[in-house]
N, C-alpha and C positions, 0 to 999 in steps of 0.2 A: 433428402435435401429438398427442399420449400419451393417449389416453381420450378419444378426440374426439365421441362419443356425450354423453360427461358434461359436458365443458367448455367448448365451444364455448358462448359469449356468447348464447346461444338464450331466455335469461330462465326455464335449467332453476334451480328453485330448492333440488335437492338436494345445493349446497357446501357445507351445513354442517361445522364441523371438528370432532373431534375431540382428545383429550387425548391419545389411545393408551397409549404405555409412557413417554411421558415423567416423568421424576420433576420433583414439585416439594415446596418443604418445607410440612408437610401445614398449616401455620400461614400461610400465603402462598396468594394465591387465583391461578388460573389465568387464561388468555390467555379473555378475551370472544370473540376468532378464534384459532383456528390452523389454517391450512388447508397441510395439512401431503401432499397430493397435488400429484406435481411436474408440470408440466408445462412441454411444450417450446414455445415462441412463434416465430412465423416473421416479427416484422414488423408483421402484419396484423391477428393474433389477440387473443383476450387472454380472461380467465374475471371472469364477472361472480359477485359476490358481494354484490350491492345487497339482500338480503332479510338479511345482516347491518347492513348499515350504522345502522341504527335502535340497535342496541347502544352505537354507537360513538362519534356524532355527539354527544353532550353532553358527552364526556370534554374535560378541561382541562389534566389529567395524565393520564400515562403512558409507553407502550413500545412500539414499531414494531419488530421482528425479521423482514429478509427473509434468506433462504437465496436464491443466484441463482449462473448462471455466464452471462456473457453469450457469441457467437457472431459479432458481429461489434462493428466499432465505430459507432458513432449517435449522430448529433449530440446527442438527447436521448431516453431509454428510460425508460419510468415502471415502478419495482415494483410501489406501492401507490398506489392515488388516489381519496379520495372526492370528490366536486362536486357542484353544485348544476345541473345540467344546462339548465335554462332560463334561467343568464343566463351572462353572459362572466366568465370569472378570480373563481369563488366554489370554493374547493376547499382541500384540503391536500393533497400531493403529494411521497412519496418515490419519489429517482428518480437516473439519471443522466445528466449534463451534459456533452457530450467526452468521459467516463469519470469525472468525477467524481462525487463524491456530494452530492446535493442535496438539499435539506428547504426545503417552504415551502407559508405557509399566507395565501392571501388572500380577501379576504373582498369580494364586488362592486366588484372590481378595489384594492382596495385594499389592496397588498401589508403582511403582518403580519408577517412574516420571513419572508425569502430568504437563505440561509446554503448554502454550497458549500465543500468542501475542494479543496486544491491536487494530496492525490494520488487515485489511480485505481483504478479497479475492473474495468475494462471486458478485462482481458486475457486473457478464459479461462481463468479459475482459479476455483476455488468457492470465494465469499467469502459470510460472513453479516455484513451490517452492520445498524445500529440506533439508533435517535433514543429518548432519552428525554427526558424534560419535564416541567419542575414549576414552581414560583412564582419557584428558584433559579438558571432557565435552561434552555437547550436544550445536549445535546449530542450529536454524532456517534459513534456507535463501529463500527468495524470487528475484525472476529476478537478479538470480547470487550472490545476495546482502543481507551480514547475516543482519539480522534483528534482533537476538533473542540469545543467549546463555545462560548458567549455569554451575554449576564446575558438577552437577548431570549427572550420564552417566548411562543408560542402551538402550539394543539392542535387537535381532531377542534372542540370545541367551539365554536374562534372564528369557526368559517366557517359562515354563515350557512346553511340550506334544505339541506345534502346530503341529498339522494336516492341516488344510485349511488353502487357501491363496485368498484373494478376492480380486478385484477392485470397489469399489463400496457400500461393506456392510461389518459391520461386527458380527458374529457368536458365541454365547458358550449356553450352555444347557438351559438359563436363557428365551432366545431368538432362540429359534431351526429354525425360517422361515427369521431369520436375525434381523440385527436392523442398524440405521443410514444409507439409504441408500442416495444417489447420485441421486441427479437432475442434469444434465448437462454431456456434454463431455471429456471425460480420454481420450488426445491423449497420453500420453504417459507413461510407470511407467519404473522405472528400480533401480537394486538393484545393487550395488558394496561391496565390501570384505574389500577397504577401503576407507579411508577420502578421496575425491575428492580437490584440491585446488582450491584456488581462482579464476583462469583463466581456470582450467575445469569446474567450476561451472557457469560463464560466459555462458563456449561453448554448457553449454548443454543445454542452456534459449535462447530460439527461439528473444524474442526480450528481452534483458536484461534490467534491468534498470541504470539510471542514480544512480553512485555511492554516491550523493548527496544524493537521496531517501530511499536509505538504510540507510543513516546515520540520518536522520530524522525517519526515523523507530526504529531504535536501538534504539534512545531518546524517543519516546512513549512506546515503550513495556518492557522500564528500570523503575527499582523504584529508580534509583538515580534522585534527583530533578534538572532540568532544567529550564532556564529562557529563555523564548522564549521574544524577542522584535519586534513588531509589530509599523512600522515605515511610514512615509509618508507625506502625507497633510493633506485638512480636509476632505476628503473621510475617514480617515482611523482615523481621530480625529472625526468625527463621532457627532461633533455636531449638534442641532439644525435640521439638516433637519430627522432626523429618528422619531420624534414628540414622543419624551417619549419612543422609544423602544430601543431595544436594536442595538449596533454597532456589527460589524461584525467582531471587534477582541474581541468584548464583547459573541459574541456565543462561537467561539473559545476556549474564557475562561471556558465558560460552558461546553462545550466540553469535554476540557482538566481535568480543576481542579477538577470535579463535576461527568462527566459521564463517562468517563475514569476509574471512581473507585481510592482508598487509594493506597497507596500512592503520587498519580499522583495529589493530592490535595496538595501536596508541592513544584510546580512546581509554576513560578508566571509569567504572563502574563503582558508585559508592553507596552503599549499605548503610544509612544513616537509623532505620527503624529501632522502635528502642522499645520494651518488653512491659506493657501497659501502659502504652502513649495514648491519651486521646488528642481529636480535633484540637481543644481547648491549650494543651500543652504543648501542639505543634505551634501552636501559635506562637506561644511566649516563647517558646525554644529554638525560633524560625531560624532565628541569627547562626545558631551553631549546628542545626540541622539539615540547612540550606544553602544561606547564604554563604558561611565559611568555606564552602568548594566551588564557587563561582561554574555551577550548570549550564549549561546548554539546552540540557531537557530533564525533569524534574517529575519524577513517579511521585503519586499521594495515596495511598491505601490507609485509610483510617475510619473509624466508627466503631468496631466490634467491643469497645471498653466503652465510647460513647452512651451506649443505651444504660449499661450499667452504672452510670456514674450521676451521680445526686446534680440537675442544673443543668445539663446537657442534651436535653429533649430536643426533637429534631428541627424544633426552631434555629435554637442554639450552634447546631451541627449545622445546619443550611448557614450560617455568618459565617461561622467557623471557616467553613467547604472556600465562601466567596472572599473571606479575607487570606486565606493564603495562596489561591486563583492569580490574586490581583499584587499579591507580593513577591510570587514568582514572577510574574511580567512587571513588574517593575525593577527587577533586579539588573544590572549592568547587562544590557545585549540583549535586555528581554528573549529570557531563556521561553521555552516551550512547557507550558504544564500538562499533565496527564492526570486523572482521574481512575482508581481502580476502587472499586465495591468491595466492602467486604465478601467471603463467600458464607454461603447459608454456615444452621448450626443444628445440631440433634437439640431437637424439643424436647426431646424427653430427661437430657440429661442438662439441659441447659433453659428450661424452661422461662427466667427472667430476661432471656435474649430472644427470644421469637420473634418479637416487634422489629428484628436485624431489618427485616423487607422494607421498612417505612425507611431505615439510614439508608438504605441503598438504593430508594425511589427519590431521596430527596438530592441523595451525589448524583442521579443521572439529570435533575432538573438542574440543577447549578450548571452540570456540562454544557449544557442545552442551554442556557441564558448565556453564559461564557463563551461558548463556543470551544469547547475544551474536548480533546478525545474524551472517551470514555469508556474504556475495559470493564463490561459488566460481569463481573463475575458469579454474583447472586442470580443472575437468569439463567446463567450459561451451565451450572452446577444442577439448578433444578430441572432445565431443558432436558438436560442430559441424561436424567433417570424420571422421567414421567411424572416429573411435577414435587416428586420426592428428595427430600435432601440425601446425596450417596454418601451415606456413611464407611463408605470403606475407604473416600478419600481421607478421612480424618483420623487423629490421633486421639483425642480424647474428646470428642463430640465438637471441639470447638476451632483447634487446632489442625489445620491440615497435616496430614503425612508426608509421607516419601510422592506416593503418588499424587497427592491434593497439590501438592507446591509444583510438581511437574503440570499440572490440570493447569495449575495460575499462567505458570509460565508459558505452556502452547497456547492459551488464551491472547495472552499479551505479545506473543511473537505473531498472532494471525492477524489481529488487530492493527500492529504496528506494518503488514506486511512484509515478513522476511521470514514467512513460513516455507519451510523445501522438505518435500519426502524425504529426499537424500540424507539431511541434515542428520547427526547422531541426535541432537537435543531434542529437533522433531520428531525421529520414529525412538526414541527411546521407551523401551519395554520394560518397568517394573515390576518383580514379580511380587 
């Protein structure tokens, strides 16, 4: 653990924070905490900050901002937690749940909200997530981007007696030596008086995310049902070469409809890909391969027939990529688009396709202008076996298999965050 003189839970009461260099605007009051020294958690540990918590504990409204990267996975790891330590379940408590992210505030066991999203955090990636809260509700954001609301509002103020304030674990009489503790690094916690907006919630996420990804997040942790369409060629129609298993917008499905849990089982997953579709044909064929299902969120894996086809040079494919970008958001509700690369191909059996890397350099630039996720599949396949394309994921050098199409699909579930150990689709084992 990183400053272990200073941080260790010893009842040192020098965690005061600091403002430092951060900017804020000079008309706008600053975080009551920001304890802005990272430290590493193994588990066990955690930093107490209980000579703040007297700031904290009346607020009704305001802003929870943790910076973290966790280290392993845990049933349940707490960032922030004040409580009332002399009796059972009196506390508020930002945290995570499996990997997700959870917010809740009870008061001498009497839950006031318990609110969890369906995607994840826990994968070793530095995320900054954040609860605000006011009279109008509660909501979740991650990398700037709410992910998560409800009309249900409680705060610091509605839990009776806290006394202690932790980073790391959290405490009531039930559990005297702690409980949910943190695997991984807290670079950062800080507490505001109030609602942070949209472009302060940005500034205070070290690498924000694409507004895009929040908006695909909002769709998985809603119980309103969505239609996701999952679009392409025949990589993505998924016939024939997966030999009886399942496609990769067929995991997806299982993902979503199934392991996601109820309601999300009324969400419906459509297969639109069609078996030597290029760019060019998506185009003209947008109406009935798109539009006809009125989406919410709109998978495009296309290119692999592109290189091959006379007129379709990667110019071509770069308009292509940006004219149906910009026809998905313009569809009624301005659905969400998604971007997937093709994945590599055996040179030696498919030699007139090598130049694949140039389509799938130029869908990551379209994302990147767009502002569009982007599931690179073409990196992520060569990453994975040293630079070499793994021919055991494919069928006939070109077509993925059984396990290529499961390779696509854990790609695009870690991407999407709604990756879980637990999950069957995630640890699924083909032999």
């Amino acid at each position: 653990m990183r400053r272990r003189s200073m941080l260790l839970a010893t009842g040192a009461a020098a965690l005061g924070t600091q403002l430092g260099s951060r900017a804020f605007a000079a008309a706008r009051s600053g975080p009551l905490l920001d304890h802005d020294t990272p430290v590493d958690l193994d588990g066990s540990e955690y930093v107490d900050l209980s000579d703040r918590v007297g700031a904290l504990a009346p607020l009704t409204t305001g802003t929870i901002v943790v910076t973290f990267r966790t280290t392993s996975h845990n049933e349940a790891m707490t960032l922030l937690s004040a409580s009332d330590p002399t009796v059972p379940s009196s506390n508020i408590t930002l945290n995570l749940s499996g990997g997700a992210l959870q917010f809740s505030v009870r008061d001498r066991g009497a839950v006031l909200i318990n609110v969890m999203t369906r995607t994840r955090y826990d994968d070793g990636l530095r995320h900054t997530v954040a609860v605000t809260v006011d009279a109008s509700g509660t909501r979740l954001h991650a990398g700037g981007r709410t992910v998560f609301e409800t009309a249900r509002h409680s705060f610091f103020g509605h839990a009776s007696g806290l006394s202690t304030l932790a980073l790391g674990r959290n405490l009531d009489s039930d559990h005297p030596g702690g409980e949910w503790f943190c695997t991984g690094t807290i670079e950062r916690a800080a507490v505001w008086d109030r609602v942070l907006d949209a472009s302060e919630l940005i500034a205070q996420s070290p690498r924000p995310d694409l507004a895009d990804l929040g908006r695909i997040s909002t769709v998985l942790n809603s119980d309103t049902p969505a239609i996701w369409v999952v679009t392409g060629d025949s990589i993505t129609h998924g016939a024939l070469h997966t030999n009886g298993w399942r496609s990769y917008p067929e995991h997806w499905t299982e993902r979503v409809r199934w392991e996601l849990g109820k309601p999300k089982n009324q969400d419906f997953v459509i297969d639109s890909g069609v078996s030597g579709a290029t760019s060019a044909e998506l185009v003209a064929r947008f109406g009935e391969r798109v539009t006809a299902f009125s989406p919410k969120v709109t998978s495009i894996m296309i290119g692999t027939n592109d290189i091959a086809t006379a007129g379709l040079g990667p110019e071509v494919y770069r308009a292509n990529l940006v004219s149906l970008v910009r026809s998905v958001r313009a569809l009624p509700g301005a659905p969400v688009p998604v971007l997937q690369s093709p994945n590599p191909v055996d040179p030696a059996k498919w030699p007139g396709r090598v130049g694949l890397s140039q389509y799938a350099q130029v869908m990551g630039e379209v994302a990147a202008q767009e502002g569009v996720v982007f599931v690179d599949h073409y990196t992520d396949w060569l990453s994975s076996n040293g630079g070499q394309v793994p021919l055991s994921l494919l069928n006939d050098g070109l077509h993925p298999n059984e396990r290529g199409h499961h390779r696509l699909a854990l790609k695009m579930i870690k991407d999407l965050r709604v990756f879980d150990i637990g999950s069957r689709v995630c640890s699924l084992r083909i032999p």
